[in-house]
PDBQT receptor file of N, H, CA, C and O in Angstrom, charges set to zero:
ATOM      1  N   UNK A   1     102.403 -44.124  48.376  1.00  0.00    +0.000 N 
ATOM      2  CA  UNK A   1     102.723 -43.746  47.020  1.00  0.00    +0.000 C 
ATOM      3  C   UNK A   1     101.746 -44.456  46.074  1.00  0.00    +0.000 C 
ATOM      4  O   UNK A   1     101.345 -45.599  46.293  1.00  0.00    +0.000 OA
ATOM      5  N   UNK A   2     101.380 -43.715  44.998  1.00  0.00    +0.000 N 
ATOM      6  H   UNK A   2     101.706 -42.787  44.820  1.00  0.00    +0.000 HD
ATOM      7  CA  UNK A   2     100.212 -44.267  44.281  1.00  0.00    +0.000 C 
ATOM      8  C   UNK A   2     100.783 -45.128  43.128  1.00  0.00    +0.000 C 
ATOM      9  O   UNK A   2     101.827 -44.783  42.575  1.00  0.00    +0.000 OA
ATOM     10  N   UNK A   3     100.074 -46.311  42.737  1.00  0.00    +0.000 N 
ATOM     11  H   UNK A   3      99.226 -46.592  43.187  1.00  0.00    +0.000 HD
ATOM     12  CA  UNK A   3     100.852 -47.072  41.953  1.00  0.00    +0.000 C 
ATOM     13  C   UNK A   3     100.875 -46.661  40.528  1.00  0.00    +0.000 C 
ATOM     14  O   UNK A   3      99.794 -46.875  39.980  1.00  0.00    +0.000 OA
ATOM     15  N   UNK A   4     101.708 -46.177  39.821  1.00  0.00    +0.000 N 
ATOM     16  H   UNK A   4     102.587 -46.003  40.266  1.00  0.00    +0.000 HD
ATOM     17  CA  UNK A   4     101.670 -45.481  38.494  1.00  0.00    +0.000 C 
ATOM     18  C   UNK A   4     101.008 -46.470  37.229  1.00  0.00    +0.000 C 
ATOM     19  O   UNK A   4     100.849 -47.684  37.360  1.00  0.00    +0.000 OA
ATOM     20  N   UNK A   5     100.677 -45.733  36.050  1.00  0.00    +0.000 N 
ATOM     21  H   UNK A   5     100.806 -44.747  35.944  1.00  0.00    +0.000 HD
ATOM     22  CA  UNK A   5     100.453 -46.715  35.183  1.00  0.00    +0.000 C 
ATOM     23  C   UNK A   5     101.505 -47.391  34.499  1.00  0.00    +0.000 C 
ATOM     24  O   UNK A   5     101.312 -48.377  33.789  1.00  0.00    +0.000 OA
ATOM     25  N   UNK A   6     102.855 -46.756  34.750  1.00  0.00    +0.000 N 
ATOM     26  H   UNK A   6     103.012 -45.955  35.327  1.00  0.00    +0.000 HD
ATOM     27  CA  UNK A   6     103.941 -47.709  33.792  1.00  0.00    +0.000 C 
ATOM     28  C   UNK A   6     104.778 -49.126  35.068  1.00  0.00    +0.000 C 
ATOM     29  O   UNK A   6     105.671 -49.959  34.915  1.00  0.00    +0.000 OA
ATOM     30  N   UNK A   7     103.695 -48.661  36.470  1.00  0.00    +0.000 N 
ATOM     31  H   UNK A   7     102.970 -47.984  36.595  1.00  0.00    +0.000 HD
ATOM     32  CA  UNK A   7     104.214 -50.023  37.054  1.00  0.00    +0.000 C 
ATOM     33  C   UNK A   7     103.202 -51.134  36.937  1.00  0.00    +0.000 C 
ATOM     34  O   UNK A   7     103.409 -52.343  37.044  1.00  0.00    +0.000 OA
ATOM     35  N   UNK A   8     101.779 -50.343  36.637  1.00  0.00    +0.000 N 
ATOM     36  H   UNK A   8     101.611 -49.361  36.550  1.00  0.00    +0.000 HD
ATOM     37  CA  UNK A   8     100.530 -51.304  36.394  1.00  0.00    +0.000 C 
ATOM     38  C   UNK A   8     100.882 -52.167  34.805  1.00  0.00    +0.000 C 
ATOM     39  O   UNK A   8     100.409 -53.301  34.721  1.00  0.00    +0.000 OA
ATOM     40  N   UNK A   9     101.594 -51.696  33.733  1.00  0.00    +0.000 N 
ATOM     41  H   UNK A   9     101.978 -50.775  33.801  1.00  0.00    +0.000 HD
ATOM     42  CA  UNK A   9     101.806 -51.688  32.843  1.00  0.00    +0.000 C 
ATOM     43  C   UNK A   9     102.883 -52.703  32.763  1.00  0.00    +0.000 C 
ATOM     44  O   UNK A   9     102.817 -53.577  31.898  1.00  0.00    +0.000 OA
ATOM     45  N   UNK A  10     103.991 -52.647  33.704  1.00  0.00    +0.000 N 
ATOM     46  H   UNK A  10     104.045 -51.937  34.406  1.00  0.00    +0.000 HD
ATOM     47  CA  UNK A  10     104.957 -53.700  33.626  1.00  0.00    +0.000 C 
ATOM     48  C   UNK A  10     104.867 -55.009  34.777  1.00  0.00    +0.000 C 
ATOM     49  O   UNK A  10     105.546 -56.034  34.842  1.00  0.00    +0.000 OA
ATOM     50  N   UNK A  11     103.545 -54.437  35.790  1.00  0.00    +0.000 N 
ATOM     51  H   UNK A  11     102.994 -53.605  35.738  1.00  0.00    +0.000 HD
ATOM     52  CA  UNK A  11     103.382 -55.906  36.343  1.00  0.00    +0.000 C 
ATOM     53  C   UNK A  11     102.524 -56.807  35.604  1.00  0.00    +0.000 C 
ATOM     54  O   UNK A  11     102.659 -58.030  35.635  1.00  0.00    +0.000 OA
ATOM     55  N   UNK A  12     101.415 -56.038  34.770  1.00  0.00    +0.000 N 
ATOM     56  H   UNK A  12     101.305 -55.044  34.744  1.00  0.00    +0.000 HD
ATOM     57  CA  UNK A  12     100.387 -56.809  33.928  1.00  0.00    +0.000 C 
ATOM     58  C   UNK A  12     101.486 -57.563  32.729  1.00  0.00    +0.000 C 
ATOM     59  O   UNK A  12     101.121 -58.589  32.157  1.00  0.00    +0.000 OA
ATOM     60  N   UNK A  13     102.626 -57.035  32.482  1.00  0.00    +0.000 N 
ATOM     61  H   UNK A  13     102.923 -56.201  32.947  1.00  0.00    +0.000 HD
ATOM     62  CA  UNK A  13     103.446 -57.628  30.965  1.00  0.00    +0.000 C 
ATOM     63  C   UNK A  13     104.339 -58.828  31.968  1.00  0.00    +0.000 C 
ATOM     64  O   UNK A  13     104.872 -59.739  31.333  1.00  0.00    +0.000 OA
ATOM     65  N   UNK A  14     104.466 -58.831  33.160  1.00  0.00    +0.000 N 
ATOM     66  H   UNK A  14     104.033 -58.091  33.676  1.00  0.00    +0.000 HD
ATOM     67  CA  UNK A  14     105.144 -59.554  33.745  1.00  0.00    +0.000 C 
ATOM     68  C   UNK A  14     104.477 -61.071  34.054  1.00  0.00    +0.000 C 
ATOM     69  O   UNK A  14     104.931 -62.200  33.862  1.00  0.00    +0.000 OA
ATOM     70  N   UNK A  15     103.012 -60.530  34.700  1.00  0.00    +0.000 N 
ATOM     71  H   UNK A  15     102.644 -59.614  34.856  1.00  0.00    +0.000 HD
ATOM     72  CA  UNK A  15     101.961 -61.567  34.717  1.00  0.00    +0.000 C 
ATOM     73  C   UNK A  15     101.791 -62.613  33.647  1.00  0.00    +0.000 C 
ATOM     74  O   UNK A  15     101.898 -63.825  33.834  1.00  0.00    +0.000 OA
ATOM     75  N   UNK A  16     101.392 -61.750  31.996  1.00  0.00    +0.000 N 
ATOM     76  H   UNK A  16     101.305 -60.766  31.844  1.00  0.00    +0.000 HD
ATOM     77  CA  UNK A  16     100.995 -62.474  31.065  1.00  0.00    +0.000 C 
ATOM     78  C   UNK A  16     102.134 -63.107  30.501  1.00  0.00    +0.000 C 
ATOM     79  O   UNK A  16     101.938 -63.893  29.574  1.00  0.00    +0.000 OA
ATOM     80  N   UNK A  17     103.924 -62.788  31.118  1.00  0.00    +0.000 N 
ATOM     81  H   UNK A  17     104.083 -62.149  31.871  1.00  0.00    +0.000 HD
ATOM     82  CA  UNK A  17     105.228 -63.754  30.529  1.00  0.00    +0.000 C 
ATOM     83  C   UNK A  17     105.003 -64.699  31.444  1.00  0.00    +0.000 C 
ATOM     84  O   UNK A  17     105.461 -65.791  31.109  1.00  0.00    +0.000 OA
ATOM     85  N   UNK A  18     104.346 -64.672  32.706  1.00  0.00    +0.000 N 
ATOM     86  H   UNK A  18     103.974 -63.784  32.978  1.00  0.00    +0.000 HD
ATOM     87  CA  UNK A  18     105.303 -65.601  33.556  1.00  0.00    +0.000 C 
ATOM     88  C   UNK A  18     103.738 -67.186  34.292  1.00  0.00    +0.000 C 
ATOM     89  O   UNK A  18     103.612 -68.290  34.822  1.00  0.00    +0.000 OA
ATOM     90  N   UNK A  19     103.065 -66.099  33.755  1.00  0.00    +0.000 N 
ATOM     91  H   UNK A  19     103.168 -65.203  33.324  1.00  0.00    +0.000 HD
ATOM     92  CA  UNK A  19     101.244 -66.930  34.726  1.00  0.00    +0.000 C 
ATOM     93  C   UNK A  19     100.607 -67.165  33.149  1.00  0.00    +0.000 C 
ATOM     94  O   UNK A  19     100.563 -66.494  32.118  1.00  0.00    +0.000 OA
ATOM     95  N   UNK A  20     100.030 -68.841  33.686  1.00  0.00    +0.000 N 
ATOM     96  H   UNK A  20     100.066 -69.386  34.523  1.00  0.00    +0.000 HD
ATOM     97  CA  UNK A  20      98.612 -68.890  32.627  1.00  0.00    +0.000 C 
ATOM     98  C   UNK A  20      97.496 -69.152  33.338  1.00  0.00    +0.000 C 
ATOM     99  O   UNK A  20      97.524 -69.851  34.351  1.00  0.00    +0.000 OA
ATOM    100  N   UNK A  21      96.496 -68.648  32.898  1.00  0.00    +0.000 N 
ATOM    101  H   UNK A  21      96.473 -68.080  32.075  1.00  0.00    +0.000 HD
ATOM    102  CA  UNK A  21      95.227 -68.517  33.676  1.00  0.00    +0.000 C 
ATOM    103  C   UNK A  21      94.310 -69.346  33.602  1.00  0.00    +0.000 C 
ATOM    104  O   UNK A  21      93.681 -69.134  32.565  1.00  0.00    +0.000 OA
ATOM    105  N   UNK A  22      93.790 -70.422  34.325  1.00  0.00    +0.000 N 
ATOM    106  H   UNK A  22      94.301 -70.594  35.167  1.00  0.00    +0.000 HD
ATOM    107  CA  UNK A  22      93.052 -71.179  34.280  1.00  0.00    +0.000 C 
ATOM    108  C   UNK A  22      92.146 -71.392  34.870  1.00  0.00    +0.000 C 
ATOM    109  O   UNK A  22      92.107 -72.056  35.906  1.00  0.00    +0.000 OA
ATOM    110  N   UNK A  23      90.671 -70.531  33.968  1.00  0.00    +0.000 N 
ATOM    111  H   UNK A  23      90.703 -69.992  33.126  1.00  0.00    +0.000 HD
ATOM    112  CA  UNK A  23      89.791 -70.762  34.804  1.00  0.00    +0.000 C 
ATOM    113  C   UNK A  23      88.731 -71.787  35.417  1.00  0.00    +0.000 C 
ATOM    114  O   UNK A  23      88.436 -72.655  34.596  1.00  0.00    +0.000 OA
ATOM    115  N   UNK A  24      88.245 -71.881  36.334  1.00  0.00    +0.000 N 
ATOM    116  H   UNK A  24      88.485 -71.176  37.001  1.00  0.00    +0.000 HD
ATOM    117  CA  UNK A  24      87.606 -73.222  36.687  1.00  0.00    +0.000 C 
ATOM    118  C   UNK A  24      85.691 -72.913  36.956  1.00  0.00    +0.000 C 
ATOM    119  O   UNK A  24      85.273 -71.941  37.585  1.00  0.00    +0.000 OA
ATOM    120  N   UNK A  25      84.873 -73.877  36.378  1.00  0.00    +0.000 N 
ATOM    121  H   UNK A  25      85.213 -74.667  35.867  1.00  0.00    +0.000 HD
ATOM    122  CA  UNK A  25      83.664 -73.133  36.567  1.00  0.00    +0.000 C 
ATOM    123  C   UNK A  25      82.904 -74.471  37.858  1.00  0.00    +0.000 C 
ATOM    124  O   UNK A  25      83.085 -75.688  37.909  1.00  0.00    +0.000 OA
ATOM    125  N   UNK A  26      82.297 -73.814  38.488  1.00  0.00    +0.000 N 
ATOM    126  H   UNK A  26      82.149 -72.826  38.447  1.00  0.00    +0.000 HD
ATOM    127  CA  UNK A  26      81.868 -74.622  39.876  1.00  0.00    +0.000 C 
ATOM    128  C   UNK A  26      80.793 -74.087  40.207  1.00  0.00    +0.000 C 
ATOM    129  O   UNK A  26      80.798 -72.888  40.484  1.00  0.00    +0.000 OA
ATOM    130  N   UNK A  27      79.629 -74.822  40.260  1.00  0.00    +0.000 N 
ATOM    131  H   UNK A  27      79.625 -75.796  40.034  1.00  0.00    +0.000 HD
ATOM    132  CA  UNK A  27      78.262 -74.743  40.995  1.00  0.00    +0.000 C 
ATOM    133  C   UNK A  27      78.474 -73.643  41.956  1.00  0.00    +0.000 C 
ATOM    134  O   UNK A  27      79.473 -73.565  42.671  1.00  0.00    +0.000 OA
ATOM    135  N   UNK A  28      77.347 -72.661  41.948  1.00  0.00    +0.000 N 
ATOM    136  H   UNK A  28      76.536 -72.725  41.367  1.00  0.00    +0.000 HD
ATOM    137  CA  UNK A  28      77.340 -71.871  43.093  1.00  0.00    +0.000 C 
ATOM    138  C   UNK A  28      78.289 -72.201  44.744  1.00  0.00    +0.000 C 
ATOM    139  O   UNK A  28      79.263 -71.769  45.361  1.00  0.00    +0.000 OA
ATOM    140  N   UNK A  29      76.719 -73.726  44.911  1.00  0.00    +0.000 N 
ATOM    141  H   UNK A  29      75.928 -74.077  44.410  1.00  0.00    +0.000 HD
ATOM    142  CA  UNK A  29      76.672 -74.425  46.524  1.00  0.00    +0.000 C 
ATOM    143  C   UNK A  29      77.425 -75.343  46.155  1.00  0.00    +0.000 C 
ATOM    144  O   UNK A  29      77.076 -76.271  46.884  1.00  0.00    +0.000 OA
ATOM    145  N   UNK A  30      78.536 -75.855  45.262  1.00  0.00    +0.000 N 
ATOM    146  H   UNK A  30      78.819 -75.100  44.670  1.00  0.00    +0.000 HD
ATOM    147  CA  UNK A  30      80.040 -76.377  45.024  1.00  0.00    +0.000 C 
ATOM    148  C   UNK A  30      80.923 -75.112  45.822  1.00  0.00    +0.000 C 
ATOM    149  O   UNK A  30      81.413 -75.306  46.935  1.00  0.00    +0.000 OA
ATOM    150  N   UNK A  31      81.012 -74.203  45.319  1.00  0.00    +0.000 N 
ATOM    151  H   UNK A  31      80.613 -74.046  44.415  1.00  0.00    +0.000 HD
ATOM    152  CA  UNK A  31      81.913 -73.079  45.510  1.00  0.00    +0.000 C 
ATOM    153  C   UNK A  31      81.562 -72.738  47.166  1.00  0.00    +0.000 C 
ATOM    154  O   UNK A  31      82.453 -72.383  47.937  1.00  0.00    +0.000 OA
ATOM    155  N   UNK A  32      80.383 -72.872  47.515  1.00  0.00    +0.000 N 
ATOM    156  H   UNK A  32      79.659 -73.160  46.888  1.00  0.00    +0.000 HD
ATOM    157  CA  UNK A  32      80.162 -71.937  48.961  1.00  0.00    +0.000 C 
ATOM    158  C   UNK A  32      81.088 -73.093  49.408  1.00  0.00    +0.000 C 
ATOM    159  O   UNK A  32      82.237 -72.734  49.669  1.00  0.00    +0.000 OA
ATOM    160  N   UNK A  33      80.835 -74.319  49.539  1.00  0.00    +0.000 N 
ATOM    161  H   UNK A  33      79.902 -74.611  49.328  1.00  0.00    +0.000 HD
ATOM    162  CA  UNK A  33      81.204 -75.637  50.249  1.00  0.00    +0.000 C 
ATOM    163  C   UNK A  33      82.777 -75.232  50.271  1.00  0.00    +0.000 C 
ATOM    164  O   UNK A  33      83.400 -75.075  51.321  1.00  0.00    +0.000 OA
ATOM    165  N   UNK A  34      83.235 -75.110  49.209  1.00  0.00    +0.000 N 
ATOM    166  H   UNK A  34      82.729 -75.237  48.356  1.00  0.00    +0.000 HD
ATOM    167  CA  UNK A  34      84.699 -74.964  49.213  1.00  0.00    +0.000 C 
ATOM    168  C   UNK A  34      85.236 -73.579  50.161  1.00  0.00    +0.000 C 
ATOM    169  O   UNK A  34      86.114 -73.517  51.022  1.00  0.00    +0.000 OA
ATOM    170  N   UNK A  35      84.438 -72.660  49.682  1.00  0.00    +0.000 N 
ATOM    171  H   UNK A  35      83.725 -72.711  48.982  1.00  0.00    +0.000 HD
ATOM    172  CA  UNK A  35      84.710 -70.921  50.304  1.00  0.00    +0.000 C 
ATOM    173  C   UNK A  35      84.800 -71.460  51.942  1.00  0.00    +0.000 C 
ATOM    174  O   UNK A  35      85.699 -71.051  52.677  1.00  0.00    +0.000 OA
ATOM    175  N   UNK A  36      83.809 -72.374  52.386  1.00  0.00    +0.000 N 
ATOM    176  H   UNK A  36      83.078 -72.705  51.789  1.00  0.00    +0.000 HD
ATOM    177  CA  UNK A  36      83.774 -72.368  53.686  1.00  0.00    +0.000 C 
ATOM    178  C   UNK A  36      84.543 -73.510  54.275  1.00  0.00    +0.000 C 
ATOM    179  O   UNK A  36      84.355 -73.736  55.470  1.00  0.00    +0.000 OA
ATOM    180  N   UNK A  37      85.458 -74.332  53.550  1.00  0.00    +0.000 N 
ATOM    181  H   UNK A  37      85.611 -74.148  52.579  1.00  0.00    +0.000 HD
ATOM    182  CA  UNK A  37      86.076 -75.251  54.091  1.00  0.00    +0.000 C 
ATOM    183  C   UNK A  37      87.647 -74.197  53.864  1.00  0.00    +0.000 C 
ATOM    184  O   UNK A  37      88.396 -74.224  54.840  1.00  0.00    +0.000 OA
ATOM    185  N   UNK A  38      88.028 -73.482  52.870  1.00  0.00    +0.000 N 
ATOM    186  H   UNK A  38      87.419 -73.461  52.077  1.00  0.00    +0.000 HD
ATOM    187  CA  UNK A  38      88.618 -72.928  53.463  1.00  0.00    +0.000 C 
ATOM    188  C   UNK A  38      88.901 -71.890  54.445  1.00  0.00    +0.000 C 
ATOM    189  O   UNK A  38      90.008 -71.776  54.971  1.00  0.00    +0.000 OA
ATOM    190  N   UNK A  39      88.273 -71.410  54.604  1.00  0.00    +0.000 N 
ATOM    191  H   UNK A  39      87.374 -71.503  54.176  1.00  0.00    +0.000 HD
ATOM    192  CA  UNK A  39      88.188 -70.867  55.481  1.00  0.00    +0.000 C 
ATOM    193  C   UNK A  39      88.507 -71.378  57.073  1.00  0.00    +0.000 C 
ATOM    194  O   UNK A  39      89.239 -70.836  57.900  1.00  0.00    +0.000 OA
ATOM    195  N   UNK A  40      87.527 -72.869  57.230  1.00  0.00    +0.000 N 
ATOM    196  H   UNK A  40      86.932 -73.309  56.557  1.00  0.00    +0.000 HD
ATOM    197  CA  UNK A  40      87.827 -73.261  58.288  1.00  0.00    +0.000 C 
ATOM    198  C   UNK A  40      89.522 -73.141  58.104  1.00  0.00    +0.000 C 
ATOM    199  O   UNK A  40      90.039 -72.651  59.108  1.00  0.00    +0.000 OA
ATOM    200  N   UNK A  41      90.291 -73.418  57.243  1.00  0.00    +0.000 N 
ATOM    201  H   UNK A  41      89.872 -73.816  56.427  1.00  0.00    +0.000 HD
ATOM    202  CA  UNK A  41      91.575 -73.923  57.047  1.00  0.00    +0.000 C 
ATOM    203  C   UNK A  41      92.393 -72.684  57.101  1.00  0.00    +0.000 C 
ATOM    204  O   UNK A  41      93.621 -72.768  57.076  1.00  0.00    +0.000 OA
ATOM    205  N   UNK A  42      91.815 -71.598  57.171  1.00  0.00    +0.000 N 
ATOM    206  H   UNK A  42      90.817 -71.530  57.192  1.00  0.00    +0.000 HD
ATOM    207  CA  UNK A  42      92.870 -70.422  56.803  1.00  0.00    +0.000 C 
ATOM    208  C   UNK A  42      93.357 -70.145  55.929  1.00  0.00    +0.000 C 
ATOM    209  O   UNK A  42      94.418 -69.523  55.978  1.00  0.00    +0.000 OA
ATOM    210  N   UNK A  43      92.710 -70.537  54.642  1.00  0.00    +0.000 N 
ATOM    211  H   UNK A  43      91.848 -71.042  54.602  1.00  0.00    +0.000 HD
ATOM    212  CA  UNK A  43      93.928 -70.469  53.172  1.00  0.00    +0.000 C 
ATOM    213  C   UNK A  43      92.899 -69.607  52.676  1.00  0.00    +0.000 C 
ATOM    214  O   UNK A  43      91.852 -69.230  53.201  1.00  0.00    +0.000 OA
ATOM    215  N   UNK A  44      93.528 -69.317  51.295  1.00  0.00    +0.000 N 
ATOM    216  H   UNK A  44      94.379 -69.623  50.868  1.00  0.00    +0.000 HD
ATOM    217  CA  UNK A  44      92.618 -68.509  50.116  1.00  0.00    +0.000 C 
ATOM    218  C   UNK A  44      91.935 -69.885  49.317  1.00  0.00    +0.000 C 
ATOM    219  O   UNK A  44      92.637 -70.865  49.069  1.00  0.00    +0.000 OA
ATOM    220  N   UNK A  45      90.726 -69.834  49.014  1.00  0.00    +0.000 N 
ATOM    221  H   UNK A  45      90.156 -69.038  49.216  1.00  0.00    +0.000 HD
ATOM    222  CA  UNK A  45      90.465 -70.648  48.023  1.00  0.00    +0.000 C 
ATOM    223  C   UNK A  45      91.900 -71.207  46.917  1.00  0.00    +0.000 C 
ATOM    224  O   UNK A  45      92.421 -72.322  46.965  1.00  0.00    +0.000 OA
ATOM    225  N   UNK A  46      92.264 -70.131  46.035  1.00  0.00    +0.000 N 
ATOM    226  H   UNK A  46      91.841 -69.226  45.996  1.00  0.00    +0.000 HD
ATOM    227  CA  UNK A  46      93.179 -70.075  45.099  1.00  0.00    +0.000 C 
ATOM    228  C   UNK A  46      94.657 -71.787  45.733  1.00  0.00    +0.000 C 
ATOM    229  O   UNK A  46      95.009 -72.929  45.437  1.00  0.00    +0.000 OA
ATOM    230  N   UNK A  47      94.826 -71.013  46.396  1.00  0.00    +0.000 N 
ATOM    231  H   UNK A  47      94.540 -70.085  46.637  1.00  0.00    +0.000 HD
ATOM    232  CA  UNK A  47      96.071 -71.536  47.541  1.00  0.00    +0.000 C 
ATOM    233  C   UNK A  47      95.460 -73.470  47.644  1.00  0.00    +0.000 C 
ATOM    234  O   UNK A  47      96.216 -74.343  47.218  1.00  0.00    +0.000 OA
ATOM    235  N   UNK A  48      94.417 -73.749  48.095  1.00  0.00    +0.000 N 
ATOM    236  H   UNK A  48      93.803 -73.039  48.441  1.00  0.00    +0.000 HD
ATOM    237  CA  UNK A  48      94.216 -74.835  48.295  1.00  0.00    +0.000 C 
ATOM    238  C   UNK A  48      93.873 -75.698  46.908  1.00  0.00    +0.000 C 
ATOM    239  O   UNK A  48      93.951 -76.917  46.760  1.00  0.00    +0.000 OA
ATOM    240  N   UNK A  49      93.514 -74.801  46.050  1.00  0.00    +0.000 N 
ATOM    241  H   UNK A  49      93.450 -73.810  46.170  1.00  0.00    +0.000 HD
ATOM    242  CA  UNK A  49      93.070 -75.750  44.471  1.00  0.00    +0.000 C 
ATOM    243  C   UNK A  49      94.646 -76.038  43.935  1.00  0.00    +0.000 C 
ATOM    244  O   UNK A  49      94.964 -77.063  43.332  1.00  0.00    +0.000 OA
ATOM    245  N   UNK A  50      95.603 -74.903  44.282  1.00  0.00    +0.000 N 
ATOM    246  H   UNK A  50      95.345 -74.070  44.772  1.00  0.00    +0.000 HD
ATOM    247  CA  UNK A  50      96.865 -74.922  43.720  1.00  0.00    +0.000 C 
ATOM    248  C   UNK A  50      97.676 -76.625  44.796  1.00  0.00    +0.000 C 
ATOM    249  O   UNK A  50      97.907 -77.746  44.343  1.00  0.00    +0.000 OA
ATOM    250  N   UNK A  51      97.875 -76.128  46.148  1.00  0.00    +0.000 N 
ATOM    251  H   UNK A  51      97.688 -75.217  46.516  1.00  0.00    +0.000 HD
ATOM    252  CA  UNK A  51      98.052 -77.716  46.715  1.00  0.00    +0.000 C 
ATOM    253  C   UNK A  51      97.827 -78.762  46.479  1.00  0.00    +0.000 C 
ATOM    254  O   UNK A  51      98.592 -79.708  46.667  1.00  0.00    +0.000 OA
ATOM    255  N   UNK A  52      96.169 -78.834  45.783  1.00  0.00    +0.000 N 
ATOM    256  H   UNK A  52      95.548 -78.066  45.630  1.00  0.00    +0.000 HD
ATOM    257  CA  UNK A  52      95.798 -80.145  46.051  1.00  0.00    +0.000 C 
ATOM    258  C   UNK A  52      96.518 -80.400  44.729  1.00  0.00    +0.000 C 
ATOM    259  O   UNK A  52      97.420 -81.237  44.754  1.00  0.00    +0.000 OA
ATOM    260  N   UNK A  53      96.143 -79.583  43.195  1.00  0.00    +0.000 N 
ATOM    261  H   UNK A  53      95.411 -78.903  43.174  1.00  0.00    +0.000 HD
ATOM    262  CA  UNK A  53      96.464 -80.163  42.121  1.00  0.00    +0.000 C 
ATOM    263  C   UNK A  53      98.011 -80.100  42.350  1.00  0.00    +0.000 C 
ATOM    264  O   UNK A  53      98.359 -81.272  42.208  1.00  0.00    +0.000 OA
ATOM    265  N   UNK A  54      99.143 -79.345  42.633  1.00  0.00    +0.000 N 
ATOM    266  H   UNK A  54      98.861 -78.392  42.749  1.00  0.00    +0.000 HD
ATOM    267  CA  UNK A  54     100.568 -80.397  43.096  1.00  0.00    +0.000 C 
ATOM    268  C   UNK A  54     100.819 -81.522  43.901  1.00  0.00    +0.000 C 
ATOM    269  O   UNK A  54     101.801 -82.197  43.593  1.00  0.00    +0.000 OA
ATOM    270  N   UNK A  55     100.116 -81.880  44.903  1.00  0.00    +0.000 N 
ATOM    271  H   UNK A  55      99.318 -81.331  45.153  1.00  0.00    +0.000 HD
ATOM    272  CA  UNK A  55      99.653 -82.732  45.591  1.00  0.00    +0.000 C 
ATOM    273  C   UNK A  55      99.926 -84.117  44.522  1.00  0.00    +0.000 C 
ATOM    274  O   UNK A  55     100.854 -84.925  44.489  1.00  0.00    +0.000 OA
ATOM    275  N   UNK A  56      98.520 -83.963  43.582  1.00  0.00    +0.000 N 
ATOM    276  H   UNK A  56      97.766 -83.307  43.609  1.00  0.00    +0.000 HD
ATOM    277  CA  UNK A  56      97.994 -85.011  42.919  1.00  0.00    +0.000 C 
ATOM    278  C   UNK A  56      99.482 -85.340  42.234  1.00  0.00    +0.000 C 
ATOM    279  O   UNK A  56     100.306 -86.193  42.564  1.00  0.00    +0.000 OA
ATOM    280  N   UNK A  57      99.531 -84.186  40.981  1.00  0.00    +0.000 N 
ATOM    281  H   UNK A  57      98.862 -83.493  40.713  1.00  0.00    +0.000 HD
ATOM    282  CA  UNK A  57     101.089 -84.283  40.371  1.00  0.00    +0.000 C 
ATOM    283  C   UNK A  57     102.216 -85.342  41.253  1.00  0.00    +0.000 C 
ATOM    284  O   UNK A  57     102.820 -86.392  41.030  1.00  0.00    +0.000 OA
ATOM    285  N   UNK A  58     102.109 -84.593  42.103  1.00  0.00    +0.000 N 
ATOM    286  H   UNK A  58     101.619 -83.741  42.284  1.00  0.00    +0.000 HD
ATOM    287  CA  UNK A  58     103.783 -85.410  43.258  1.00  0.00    +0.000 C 
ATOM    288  C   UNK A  58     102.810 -86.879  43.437  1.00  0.00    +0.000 C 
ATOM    289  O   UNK A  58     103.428 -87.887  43.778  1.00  0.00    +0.000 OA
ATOM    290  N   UNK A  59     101.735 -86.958  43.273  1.00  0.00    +0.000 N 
ATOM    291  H   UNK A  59     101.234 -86.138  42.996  1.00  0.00    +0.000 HD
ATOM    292  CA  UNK A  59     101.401 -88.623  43.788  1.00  0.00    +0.000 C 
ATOM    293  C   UNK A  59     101.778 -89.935  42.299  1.00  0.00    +0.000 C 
ATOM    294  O   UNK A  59     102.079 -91.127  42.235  1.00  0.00    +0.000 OA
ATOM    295  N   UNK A  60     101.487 -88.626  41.169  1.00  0.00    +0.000 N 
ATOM    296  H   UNK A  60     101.242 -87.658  41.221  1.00  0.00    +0.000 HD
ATOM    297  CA  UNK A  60     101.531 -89.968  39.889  1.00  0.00    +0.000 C 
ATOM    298  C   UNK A  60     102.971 -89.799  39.332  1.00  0.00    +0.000 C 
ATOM    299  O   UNK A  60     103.378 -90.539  38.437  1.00  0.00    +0.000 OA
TER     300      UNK A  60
């Protein structure tokens, strides 16, 4: 089933109540380093920046 525009419409209004977006800017060969350590790890990039910074949180 094709995704309509009034569900594209109420997941994008759902996104911008509930997510803030924070973008992060990183050296190319910063970013490969990371792309490929996760990887070894099996995660999404996204997934491991989100861990570590709760991580840190739960440490202070």
């Amino acid at each position: 089933m094709p995704y309509t525009e009034s569900q594209k419409k109420a997941t994008l209004k759902y996104q911008k109540k509930t997510y803030k977006r924070v973008p992060l800017d990183l050296r190319y060969e910063d970013y490969e380093r990371l792309k490929e350590h996760c990887e070894k790890l099996g995660k999404p990039v996204n997934t491991l920046i989100k861990e570590l910074i709760f991580k840190e949180l739960e440490n202070n």
